[in-house]
C-alpha positions as CSV (number, residue, x, y, z in Angstrom):
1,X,-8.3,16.2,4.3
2,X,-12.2,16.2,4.5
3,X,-12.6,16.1,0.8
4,X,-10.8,12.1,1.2
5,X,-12.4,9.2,1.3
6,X,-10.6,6.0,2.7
7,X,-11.6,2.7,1.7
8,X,-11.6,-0.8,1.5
9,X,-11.3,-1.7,-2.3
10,X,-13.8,-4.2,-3.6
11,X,-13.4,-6.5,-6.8
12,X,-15.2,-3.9,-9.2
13,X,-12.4,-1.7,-8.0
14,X,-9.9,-4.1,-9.6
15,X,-9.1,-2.4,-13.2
16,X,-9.1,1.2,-11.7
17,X,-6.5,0.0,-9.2
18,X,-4.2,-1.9,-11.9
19,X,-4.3,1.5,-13.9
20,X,-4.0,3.3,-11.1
21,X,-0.2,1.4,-10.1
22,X,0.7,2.0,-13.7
23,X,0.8,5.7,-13.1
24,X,2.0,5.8,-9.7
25,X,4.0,3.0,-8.2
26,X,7.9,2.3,-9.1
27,X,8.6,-1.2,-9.5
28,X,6.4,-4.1,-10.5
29,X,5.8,-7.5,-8.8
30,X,4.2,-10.9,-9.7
31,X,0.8,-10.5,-8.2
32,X,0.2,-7.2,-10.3
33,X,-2.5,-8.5,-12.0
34,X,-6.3,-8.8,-11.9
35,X,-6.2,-12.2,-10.2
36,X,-3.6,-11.3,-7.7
37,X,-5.9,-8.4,-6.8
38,X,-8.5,-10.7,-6.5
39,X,-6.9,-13.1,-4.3
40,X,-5.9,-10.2,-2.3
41,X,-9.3,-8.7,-1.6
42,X,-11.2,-12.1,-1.8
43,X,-8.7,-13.3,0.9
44,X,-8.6,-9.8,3.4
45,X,-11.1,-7.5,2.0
46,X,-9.9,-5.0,3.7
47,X,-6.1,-5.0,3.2
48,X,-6.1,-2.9,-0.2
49,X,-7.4,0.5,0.9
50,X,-8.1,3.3,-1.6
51,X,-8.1,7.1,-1.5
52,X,-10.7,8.8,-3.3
53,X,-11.1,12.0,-4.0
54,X,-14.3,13.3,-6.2
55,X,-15.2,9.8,-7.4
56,X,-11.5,9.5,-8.5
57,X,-8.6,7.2,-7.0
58,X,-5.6,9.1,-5.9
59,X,-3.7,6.8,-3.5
60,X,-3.6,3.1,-2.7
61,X,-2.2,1.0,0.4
62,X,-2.5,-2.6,1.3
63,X,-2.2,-3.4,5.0
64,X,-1.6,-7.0,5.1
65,X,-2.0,-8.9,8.5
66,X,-1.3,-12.3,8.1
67,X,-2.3,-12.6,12.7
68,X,1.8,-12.0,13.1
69,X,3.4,-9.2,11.1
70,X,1.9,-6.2,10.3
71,X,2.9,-5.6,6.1
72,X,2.5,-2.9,3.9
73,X,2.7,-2.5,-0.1
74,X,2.2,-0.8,-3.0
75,X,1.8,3.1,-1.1
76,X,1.0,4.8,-4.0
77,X,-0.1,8.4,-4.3
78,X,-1.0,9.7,-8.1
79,X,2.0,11.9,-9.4
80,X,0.2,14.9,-9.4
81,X,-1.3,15.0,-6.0
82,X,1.7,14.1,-3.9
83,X,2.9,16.1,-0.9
84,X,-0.7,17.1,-0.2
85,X,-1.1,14.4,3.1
86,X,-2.9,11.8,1.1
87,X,0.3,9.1,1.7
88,X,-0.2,10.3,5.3
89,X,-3.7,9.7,5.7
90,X,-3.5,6.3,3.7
91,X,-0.7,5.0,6.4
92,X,-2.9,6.7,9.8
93,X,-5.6,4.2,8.2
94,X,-3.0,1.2,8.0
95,X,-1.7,1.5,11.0
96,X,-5.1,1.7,13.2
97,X,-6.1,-1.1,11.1
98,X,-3.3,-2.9,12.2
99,X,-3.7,-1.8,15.8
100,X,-7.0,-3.3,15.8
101,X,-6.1,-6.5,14.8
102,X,-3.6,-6.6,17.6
103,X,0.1,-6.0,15.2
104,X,2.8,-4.7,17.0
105,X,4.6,-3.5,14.1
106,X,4.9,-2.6,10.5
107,X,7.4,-3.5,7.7
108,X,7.4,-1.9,4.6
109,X,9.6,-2.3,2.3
110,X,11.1,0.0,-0.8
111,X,13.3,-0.7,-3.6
112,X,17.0,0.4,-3.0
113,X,16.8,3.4,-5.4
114,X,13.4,4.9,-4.9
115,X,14.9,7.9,-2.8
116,X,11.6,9.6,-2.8
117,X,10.0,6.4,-1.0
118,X,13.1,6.6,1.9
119,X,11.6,10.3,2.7
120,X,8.3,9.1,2.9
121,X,8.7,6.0,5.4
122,X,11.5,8.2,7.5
123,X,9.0,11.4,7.6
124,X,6.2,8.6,8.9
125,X,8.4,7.4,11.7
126,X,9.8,4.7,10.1
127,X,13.6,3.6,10.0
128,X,15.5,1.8,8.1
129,X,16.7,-1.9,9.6
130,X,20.2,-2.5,7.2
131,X,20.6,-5.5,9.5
132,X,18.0,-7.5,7.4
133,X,17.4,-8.6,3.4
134,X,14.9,-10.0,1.7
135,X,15.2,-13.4,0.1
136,X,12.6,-14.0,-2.7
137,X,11.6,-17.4,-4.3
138,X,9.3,-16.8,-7.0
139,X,6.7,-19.9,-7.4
140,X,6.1,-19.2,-11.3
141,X,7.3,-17.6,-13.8
């Protein structure tokens, strides 16, 4: 994928990346907002990475590293550009990232019925671990 262009988003990127999840991510959570992105890049500015293609965004990842698990969120590749390797490319990115900073392993999670997000993790080499669930607390409202 030569014409693709992995990168580290930046604050400015902030409102292209909010519109961006609006297209092309299932589900919503409590940090989808313009400060949560902020926190996020202003605390590891280079967890969220984009995909760019001509100028335009067409994927998003963030590979959070908190110095003991290796996380990912919000793989997002724009409706009409999936099953072209951008998904691919966003996660080889993640995962050296993550090899550089020493994780041993990733967790990503999906929500129970986004089937088309099983096939992505299992065709990345990623299995499912039924033996574990989340527990969530949220802090406000």
């Amino acid at each position: 994928m030569s014409d693709l262009h992995i990168r580290p988003a930046g604050l400015t990127d902030i409102d292209t990346v909010l519109r961006f999840w609006c297209e092309a991510v299932e589900g919503t959570s409590t940090s989808d907002d313009h400060d949560g992105v902020a926190r996020l890049i202003s605390s590891d500015p280079e967890a969220l990475l984009l995909a760019d293609r001509d100028g335009r965004l067409v994927g998003t990842v963030i590979a959070g590293f908190d110095g003991w698990r290796c996380s990912v969120h919000r793989l997002a590749v724009h409706p009409d550009l999936r099953r072209q390797g951008i998904a691919t490319a966003l996660m080889e990115a993640a995962e050296q990232r993550f090899l550089a900073l020493g994780g041993r392993r990733v967790d990503a999670m999906a929500l129970e019925a986004n089937e088309r997000a099983h096939h992505t993790w299992a065709s990345g080499g990623y299995h499912r671990e039924d033996d574990w669930r989340r527990w969530v607390k949220p802090l406000t409202d």
